[in-house]
Backbone as XML, in Angstrom:
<?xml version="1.0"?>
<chain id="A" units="angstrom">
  <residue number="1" name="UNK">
    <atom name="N" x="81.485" y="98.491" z="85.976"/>
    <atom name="CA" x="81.112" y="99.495" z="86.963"/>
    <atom name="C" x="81.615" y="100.867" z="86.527"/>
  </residue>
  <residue number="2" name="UNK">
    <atom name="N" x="81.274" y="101.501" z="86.999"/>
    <atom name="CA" x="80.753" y="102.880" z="86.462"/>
    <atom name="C" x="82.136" y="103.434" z="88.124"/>
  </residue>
  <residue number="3" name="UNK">
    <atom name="N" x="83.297" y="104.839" z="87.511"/>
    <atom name="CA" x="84.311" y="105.299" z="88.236"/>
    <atom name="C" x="83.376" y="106.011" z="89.623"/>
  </residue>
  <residue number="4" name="UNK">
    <atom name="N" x="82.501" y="106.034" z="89.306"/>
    <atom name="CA" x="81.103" y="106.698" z="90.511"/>
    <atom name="C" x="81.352" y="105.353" z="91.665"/>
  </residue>
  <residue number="5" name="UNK">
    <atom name="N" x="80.791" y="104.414" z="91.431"/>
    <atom name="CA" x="81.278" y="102.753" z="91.778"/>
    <atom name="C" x="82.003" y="102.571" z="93.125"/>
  </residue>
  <residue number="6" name="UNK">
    <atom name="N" x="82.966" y="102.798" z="92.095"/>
    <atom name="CA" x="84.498" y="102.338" z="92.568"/>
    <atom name="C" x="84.572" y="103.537" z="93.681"/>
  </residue>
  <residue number="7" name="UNK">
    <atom name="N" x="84.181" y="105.113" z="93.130"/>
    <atom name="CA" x="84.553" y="105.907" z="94.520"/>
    <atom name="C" x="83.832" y="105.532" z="95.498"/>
  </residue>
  <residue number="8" name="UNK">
    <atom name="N" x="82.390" y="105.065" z="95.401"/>
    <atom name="CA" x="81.730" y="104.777" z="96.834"/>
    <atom name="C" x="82.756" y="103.462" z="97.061"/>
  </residue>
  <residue number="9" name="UNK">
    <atom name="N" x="82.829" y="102.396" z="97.071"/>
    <atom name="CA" x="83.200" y="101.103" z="97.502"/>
    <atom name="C" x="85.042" y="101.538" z="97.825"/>
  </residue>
  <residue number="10" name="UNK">
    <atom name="N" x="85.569" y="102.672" z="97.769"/>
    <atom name="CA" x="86.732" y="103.109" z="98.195"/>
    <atom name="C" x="86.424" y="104.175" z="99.629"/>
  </residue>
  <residue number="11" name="UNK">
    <atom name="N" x="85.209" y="105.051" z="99.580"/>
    <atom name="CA" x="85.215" y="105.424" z="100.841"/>
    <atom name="C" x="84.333" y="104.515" z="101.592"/>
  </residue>
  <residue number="12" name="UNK">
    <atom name="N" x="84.265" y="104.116" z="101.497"/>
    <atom name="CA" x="83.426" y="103.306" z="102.390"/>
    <atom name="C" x="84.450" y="102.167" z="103.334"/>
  </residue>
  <residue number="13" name="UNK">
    <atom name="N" x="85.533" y="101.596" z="102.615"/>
    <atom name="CA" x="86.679" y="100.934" z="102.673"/>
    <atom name="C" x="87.164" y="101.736" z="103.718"/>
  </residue>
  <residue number="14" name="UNK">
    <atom name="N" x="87.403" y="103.089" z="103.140"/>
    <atom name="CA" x="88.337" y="103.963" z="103.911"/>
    <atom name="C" x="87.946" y="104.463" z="105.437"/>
  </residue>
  <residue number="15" name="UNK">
    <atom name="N" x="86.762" y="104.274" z="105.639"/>
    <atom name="CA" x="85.759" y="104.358" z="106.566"/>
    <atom name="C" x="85.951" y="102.935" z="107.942"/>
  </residue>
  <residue number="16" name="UNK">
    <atom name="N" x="86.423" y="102.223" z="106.754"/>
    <atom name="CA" x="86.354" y="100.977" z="107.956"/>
    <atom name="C" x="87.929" y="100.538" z="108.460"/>
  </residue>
  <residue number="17" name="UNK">
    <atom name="N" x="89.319" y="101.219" z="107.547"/>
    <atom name="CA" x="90.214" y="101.079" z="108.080"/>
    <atom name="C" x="90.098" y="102.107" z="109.158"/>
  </residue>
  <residue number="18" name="UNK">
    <atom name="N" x="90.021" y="103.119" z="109.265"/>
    <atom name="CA" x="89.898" y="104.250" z="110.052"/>
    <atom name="C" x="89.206" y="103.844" z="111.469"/>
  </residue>
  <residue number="19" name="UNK">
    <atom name="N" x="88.178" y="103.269" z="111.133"/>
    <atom name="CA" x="87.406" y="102.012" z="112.742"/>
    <atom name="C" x="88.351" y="101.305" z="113.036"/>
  </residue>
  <residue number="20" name="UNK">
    <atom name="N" x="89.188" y="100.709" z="112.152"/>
    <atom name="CA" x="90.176" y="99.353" z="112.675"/>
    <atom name="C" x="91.135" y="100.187" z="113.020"/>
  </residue>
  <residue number="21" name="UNK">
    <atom name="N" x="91.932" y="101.199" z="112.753"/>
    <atom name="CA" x="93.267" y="101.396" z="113.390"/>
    <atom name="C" x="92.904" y="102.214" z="114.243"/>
  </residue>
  <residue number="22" name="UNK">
    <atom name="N" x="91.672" y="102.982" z="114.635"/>
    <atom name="CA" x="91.206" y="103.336" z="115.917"/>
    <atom name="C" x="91.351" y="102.124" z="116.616"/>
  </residue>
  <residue number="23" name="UNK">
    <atom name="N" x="90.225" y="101.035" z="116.701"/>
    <atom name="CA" x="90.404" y="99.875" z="117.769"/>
    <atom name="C" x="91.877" y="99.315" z="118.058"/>
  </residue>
  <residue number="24" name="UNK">
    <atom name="N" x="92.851" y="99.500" z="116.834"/>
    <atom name="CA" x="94.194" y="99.451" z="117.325"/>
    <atom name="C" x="94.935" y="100.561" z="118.628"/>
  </residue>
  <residue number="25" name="UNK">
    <atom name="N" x="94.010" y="101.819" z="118.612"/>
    <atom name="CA" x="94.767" y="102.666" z="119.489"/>
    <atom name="C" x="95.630" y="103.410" z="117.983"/>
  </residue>
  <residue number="26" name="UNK">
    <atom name="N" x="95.481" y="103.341" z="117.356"/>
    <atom name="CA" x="96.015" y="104.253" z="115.838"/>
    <atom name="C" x="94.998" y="105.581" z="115.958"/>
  </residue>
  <residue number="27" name="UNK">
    <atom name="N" x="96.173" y="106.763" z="115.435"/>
    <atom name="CA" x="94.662" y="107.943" z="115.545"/>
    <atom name="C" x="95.509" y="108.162" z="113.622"/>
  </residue>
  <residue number="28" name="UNK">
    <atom name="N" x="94.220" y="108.354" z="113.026"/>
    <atom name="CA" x="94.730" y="108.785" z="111.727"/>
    <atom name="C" x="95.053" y="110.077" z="111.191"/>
  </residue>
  <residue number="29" name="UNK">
    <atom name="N" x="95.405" y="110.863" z="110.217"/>
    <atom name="CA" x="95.878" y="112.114" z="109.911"/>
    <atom name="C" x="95.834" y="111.869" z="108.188"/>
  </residue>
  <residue number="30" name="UNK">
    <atom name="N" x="94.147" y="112.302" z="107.994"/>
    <atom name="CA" x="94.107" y="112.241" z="106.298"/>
    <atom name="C" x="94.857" y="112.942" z="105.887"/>
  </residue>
  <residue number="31" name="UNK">
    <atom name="N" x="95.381" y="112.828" z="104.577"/>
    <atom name="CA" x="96.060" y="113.990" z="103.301"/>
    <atom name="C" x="95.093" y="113.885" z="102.146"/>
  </residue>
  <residue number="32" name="UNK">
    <atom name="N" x="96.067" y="113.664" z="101.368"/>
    <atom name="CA" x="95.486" y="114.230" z="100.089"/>
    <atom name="C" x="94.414" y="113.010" z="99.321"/>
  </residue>
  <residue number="33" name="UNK">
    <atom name="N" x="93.907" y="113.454" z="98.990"/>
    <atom name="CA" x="93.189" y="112.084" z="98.415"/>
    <atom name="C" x="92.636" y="112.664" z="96.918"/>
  </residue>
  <residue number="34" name="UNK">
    <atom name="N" x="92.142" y="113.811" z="96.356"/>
    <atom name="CA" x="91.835" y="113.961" z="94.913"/>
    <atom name="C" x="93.189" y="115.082" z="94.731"/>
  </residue>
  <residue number="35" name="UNK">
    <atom name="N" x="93.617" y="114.738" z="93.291"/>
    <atom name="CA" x="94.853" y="115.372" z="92.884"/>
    <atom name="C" x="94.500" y="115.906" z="91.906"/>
  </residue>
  <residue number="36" name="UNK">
    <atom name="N" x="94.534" y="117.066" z="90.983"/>
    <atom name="CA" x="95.433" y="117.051" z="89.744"/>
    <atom name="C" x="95.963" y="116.614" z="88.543"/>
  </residue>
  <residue number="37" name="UNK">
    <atom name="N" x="95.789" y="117.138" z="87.340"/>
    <atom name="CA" x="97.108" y="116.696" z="86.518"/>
    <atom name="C" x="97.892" y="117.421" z="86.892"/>
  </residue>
  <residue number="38" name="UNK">
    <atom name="N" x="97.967" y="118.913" z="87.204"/>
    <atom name="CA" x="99.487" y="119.721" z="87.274"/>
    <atom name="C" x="99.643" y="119.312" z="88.278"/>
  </residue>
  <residue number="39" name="UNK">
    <atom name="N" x="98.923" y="118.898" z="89.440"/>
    <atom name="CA" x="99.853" y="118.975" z="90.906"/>
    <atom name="C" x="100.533" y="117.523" z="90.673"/>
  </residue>
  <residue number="40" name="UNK">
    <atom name="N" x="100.149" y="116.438" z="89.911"/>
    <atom name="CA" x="100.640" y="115.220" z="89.652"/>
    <atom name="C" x="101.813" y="115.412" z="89.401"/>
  </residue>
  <residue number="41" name="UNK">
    <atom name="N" x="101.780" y="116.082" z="88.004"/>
    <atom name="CA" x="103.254" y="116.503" z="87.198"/>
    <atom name="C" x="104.205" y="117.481" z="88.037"/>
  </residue>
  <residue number="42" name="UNK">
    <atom name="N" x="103.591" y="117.979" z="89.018"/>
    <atom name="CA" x="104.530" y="119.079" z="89.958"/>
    <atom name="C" x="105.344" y="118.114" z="90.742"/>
  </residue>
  <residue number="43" name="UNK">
    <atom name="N" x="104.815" y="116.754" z="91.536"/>
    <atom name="CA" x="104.924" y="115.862" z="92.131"/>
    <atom name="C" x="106.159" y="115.058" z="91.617"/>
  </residue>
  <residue number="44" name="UNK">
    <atom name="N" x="106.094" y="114.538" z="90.273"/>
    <atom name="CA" x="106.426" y="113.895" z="89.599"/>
    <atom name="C" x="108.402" y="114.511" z="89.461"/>
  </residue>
  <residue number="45" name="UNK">
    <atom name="N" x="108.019" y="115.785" z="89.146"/>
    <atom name="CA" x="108.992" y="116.982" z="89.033"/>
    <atom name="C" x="110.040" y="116.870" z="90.349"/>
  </residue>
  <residue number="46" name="UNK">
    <atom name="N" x="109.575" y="117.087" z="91.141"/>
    <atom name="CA" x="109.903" y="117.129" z="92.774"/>
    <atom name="C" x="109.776" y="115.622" z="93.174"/>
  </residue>
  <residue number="47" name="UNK">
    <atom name="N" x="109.881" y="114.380" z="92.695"/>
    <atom name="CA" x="110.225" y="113.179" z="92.632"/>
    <atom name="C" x="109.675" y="112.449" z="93.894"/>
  </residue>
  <residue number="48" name="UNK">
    <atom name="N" x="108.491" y="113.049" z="94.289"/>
    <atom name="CA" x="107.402" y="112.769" z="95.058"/>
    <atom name="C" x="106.698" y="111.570" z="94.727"/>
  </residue>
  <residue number="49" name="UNK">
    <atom name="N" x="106.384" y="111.476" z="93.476"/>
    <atom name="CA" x="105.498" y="110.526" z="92.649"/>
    <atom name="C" x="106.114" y="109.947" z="91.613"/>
  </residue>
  <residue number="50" name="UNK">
    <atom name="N" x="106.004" y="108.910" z="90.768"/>
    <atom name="CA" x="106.615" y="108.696" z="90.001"/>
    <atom name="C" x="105.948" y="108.107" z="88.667"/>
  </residue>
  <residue number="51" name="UNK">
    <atom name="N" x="104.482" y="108.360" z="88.843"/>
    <atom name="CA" x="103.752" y="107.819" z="87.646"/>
    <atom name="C" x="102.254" y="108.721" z="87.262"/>
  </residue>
  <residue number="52" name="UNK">
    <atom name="N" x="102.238" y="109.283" z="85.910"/>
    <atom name="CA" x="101.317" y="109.715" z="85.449"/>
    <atom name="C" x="99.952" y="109.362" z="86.095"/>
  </residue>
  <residue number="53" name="UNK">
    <atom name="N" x="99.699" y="108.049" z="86.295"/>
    <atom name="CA" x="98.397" y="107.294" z="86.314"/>
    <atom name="C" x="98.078" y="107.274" z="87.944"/>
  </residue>
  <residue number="54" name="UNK">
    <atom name="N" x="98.253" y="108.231" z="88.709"/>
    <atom name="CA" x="98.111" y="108.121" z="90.148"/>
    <atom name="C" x="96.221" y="107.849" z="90.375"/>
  </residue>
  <residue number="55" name="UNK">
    <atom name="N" x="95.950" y="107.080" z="90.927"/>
    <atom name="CA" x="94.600" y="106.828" z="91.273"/>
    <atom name="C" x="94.185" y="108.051" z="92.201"/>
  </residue>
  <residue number="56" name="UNK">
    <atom name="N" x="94.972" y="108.676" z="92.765"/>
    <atom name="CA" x="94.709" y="110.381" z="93.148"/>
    <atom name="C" x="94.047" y="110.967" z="92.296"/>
  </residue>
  <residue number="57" name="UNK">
    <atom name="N" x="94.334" y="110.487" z="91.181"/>
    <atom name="CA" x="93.481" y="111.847" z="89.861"/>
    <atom name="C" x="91.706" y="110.760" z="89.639"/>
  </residue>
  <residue number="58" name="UNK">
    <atom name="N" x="91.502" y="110.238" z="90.479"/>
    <atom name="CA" x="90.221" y="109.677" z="89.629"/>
    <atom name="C" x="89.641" y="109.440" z="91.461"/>
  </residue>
  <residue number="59" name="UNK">
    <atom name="N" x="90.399" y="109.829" z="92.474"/>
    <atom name="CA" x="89.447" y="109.567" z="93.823"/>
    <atom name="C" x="89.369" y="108.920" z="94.437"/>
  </residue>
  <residue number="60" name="UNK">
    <atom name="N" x="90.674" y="107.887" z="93.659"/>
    <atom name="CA" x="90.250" y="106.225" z="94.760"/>
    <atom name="C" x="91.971" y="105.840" z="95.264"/>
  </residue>
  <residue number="61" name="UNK">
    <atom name="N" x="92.381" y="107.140" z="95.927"/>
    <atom name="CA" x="93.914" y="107.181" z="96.928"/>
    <atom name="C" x="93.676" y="108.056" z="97.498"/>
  </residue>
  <residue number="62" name="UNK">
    <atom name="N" x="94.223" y="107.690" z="98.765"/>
    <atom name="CA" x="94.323" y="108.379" z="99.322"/>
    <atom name="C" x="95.470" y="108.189" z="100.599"/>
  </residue>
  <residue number="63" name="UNK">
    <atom name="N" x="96.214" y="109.344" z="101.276"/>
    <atom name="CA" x="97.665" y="109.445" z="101.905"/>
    <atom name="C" x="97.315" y="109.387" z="103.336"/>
  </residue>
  <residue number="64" name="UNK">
    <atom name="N" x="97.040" y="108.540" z="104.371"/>
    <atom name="CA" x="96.794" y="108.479" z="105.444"/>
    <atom name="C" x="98.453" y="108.540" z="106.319"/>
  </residue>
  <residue number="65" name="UNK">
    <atom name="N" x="98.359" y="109.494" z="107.364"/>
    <atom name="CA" x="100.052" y="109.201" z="108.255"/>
    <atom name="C" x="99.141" y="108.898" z="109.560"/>
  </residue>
  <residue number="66" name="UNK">
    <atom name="N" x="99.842" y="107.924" z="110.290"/>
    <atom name="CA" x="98.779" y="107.361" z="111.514"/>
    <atom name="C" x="100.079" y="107.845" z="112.890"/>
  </residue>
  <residue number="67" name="UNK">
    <atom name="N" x="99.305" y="108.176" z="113.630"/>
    <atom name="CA" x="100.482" y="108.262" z="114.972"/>
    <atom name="C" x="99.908" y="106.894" z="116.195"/>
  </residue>
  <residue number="68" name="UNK">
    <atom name="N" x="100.175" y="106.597" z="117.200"/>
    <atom name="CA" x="100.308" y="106.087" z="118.394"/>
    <atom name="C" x="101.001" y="106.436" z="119.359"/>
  </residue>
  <residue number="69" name="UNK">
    <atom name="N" x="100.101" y="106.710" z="120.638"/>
    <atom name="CA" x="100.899" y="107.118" z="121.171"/>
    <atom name="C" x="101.217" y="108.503" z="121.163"/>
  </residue>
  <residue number="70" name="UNK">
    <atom name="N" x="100.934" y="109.549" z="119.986"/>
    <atom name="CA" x="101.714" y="110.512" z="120.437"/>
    <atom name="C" x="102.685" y="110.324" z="118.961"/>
  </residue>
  <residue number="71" name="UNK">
    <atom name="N" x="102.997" y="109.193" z="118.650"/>
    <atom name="CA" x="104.428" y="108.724" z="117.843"/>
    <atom name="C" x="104.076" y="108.829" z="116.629"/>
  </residue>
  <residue number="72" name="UNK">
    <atom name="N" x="104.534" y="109.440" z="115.573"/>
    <atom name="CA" x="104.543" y="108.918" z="113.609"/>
    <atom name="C" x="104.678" y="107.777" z="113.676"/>
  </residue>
  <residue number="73" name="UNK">
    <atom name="N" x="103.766" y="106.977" z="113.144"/>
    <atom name="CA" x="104.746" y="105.850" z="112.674"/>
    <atom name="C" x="104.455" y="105.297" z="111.138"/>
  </residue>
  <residue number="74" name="UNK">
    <atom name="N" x="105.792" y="105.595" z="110.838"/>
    <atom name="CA" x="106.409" y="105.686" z="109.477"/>
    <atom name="C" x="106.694" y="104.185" z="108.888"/>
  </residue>
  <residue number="75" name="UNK">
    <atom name="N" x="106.971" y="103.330" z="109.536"/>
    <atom name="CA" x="108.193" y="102.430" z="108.793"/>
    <atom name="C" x="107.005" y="101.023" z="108.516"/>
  </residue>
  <residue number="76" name="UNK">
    <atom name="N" x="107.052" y="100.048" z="107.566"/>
    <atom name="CA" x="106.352" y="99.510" z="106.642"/>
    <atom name="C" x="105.778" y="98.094" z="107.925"/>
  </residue>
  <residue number="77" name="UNK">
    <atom name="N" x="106.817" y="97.838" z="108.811"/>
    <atom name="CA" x="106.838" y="97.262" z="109.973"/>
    <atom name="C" x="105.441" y="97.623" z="111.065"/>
  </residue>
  <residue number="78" name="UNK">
    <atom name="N" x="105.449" y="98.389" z="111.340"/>
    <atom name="CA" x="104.582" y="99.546" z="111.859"/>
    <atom name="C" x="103.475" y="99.448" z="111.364"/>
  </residue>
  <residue number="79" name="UNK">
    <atom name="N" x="103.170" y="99.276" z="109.977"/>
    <atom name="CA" x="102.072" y="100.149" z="109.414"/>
    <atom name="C" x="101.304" y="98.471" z="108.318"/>
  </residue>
  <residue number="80" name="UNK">
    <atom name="N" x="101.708" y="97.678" z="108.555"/>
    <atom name="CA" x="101.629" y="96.418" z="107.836"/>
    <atom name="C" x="100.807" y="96.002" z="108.096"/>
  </residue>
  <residue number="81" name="UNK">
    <atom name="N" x="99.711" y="96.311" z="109.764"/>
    <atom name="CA" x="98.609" y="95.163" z="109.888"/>
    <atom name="C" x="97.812" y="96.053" z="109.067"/>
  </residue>
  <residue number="82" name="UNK">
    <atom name="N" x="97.870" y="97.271" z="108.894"/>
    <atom name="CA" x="96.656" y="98.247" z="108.439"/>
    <atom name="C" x="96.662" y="98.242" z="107.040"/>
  </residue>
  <residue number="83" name="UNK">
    <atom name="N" x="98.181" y="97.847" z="106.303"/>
    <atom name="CA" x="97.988" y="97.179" z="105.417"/>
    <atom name="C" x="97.203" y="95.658" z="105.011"/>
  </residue>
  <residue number="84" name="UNK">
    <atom name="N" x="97.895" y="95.091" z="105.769"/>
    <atom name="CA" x="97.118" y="93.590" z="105.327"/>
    <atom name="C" x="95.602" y="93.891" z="105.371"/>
  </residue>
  <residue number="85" name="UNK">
    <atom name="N" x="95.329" y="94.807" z="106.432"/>
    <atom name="CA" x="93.725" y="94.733" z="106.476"/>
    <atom name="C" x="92.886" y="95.572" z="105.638"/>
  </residue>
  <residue number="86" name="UNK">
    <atom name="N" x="93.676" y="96.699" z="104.837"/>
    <atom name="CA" x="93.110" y="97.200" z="103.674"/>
    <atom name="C" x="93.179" y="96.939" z="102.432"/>
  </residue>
  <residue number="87" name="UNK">
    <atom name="N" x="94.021" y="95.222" z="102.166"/>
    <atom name="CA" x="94.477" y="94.837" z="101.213"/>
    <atom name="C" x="92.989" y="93.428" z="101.584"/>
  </residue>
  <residue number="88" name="UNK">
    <atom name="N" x="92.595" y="93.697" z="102.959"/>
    <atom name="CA" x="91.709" y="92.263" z="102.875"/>
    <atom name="C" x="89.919" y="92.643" z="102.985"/>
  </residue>
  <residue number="89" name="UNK">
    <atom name="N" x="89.807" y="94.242" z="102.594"/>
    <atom name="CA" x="88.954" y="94.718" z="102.440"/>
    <atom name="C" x="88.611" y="94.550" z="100.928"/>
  </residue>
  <residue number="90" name="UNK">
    <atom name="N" x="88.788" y="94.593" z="100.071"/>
    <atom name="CA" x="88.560" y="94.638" z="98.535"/>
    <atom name="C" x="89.442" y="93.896" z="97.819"/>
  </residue>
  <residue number="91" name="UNK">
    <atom name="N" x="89.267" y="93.103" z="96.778"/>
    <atom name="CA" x="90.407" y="92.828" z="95.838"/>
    <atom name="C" x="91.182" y="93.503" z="95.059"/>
  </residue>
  <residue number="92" name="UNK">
    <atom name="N" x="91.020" y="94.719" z="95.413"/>
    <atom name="CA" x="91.245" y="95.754" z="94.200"/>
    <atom name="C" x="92.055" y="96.455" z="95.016"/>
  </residue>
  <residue number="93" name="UNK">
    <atom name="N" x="92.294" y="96.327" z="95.905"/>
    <atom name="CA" x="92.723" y="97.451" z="96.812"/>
    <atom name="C" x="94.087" y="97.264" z="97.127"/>
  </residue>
  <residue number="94" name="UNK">
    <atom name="N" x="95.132" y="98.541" z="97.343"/>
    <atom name="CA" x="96.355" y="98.368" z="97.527"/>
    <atom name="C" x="96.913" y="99.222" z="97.925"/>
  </residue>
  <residue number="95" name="UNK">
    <atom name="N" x="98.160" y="98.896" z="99.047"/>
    <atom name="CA" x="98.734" y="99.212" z="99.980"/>
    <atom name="C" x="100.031" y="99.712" z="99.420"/>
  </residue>
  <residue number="96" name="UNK">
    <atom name="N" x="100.815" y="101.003" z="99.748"/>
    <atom name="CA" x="102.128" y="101.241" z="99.232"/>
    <atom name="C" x="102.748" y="100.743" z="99.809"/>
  </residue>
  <residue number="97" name="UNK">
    <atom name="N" x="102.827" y="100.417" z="100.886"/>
    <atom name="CA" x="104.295" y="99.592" z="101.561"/>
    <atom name="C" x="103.881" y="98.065" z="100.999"/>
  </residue>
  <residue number="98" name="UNK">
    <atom name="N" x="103.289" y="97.733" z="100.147"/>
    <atom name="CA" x="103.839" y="96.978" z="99.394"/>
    <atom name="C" x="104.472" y="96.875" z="98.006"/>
  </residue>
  <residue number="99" name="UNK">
    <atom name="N" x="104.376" y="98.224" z="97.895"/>
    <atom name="CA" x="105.495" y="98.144" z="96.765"/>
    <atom name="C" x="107.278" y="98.554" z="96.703"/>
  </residue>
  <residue number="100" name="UNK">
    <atom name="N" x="107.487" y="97.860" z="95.659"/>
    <atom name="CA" x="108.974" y="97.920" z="95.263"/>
    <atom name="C" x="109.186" y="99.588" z="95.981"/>
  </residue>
  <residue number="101" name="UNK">
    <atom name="N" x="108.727" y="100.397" z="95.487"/>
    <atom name="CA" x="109.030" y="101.640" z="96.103"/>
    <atom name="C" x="107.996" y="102.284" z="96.859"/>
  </residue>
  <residue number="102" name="UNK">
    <atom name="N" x="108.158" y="101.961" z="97.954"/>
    <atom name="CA" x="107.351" y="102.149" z="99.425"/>
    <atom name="C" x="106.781" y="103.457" z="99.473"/>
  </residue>
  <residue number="103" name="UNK">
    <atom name="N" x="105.740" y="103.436" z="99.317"/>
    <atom name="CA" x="105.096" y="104.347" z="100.177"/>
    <atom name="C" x="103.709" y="104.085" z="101.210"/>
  </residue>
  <residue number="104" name="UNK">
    <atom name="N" x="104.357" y="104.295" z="102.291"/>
    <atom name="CA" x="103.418" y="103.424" z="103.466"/>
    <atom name="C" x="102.033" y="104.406" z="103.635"/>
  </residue>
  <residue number="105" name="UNK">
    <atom name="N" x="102.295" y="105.734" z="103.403"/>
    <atom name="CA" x="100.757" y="106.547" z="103.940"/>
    <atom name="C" x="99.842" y="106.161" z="102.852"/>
  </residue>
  <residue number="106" name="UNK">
    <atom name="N" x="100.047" y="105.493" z="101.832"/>
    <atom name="CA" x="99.240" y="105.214" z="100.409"/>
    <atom name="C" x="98.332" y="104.275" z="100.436"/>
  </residue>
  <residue number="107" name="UNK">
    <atom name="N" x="96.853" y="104.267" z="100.308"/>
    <atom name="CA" x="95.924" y="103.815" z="100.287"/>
    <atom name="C" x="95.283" y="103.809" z="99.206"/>
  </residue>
  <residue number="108" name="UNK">
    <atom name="N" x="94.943" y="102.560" z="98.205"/>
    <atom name="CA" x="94.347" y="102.813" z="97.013"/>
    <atom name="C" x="93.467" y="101.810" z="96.477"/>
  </residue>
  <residue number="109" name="UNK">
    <atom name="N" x="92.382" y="102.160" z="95.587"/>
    <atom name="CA" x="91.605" y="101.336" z="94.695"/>
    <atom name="C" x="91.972" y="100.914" z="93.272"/>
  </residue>
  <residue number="110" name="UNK">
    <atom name="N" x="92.843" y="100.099" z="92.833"/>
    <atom name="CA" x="93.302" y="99.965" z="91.556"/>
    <atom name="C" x="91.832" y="99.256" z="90.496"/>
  </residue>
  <residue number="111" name="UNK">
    <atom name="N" x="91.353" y="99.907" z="90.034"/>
    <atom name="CA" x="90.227" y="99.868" z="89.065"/>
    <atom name="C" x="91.044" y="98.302" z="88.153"/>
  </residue>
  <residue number="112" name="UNK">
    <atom name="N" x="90.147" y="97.510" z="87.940"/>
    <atom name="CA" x="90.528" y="96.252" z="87.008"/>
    <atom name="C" x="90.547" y="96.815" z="85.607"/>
  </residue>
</chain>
């Protein structure tokens, strides 16, 4: 598949968590989703990021912060069904609060 591909079958994804954590009562708050090489390496610098190869630079991440309520909610606890359910949208797809070093607003398409 062609990186054209992968960006439709990532918004489209992104489209349907956004329906699901609405029906949760979740309101979402996009960020950043196309990056950079310098803003990567600015990132990287300022210890924001920690890897060259951010799927930010090719279109298929993107930084969602969700409130309820009124409330941030930040913590991996919180934010886990919207994981499981964007991890059960695609095989390819992956959630930062599941990694070793958490980052929960992180939404991504890891290309095979």
């Amino acid at each position: 598949m062609k990186l054209g591909d992968y960006q439709e079958i990532f918004g489209i994804n992104v489209g349907k968590l956004i329906t699901y954590c609405e029906a949760l009562g979740y309101r979402p708050r996009l960020r950043e989703c196309q990056r950079t090489e310098t803003q990567q390496e600015i990132y990287i610098k300022e210890g924001k990021s920690w890897t060259k190869n951010s799927a930010h630079l090719e279109c298929l991440a993107i930084d969602i912060y969700f409130t309820k309520d009124g409330r941030l909610l930040e913590g991996k606890d919180e934010l886990q069904i919207l994981g499981d359910y964007w991890e059960s949208l695609y095989p390819y797809n992956r959630w930062g609060g599941n990694w070793q070093k958490l980052d929960c607003p992180h939404f991504e398409l890891k290309k095979p």
